[in-house]
Structure formats: C-alpha cells, structure tokens
N, C-alpha and C positions, 0 to 999 in steps of 0.2 A: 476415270481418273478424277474429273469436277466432283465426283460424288465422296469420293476418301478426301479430298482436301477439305471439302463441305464439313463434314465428320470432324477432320482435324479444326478446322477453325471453332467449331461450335465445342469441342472440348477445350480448343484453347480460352476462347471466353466465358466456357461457365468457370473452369480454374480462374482466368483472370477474375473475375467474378467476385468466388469466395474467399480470394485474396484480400480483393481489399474491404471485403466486408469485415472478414478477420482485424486487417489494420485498423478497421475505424473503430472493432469491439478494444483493441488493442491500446490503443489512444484514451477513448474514455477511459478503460481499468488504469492507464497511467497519470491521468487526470485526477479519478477517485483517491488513489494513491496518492499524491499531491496534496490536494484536499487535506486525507486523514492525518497526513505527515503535518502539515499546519496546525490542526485543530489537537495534535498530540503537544507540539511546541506551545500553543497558549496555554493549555489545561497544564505543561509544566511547570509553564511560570507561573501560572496560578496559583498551582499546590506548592513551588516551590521552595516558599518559608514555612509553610506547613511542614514538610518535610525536615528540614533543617529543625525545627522544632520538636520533629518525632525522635530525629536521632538524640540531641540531647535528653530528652527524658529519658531513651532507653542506657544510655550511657548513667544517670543519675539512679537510675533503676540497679544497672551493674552493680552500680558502686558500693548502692543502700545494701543491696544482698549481699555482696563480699564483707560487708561490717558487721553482719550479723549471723 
C-alpha cells in the first residue's frame, strides 16, 4: 500500500511541478504583454499627429480628384 501512495504522491508533485512552471511561463508572457501594450501606447502618441496629418492630406487628395 506505502508503495501506490509513494507513486501517487510523486505523480502528484511532478503535476504540482509543471503547474507552476506553466504559471510562472504564464506571468512573464503576461508581463511581455504589458510591456508591448505600453510601448504600443507611446509609439501612438508619437505618430499620433502624424496620423492626424495623414488623414487630412488624403481627404485633400479626395477632394483634388473629385475636381478634376
């Protein structure tokens, strides 16, 4: 009987195991995530009168072609 519980426990801790190795891969990728999610928001505000600038020329663009 010591010998099947032996078995169970050492299945139970290599699962416990690759549990929390999973969580801690789990945490960095939500971390990374984070990260990219920031450095997405500055590079917006960076371009973001760039942008504002793109649309009106393409709107000026519209316009030039509709009159001709």
């Amino acid at each position: 009987m010591s010998l099947a519980l032996k078995k169970l426990r050492k299945k139970f801790d290599d699962i416990h195991k690759a549990t929390a190795e999973k969580q801690d891969d789990l945490d960095l990728l939500k971390k990374d995530v984070s990260k990219i999610t920031e450095q997405e928001k500055q590079v917006e505000r960076d371009t973001g009168g760039a942008s504002a600038e793109t649309n009106i020329a393409k709107a000026d663009l519209n316009e030039v072609q509709e009159n001709h």
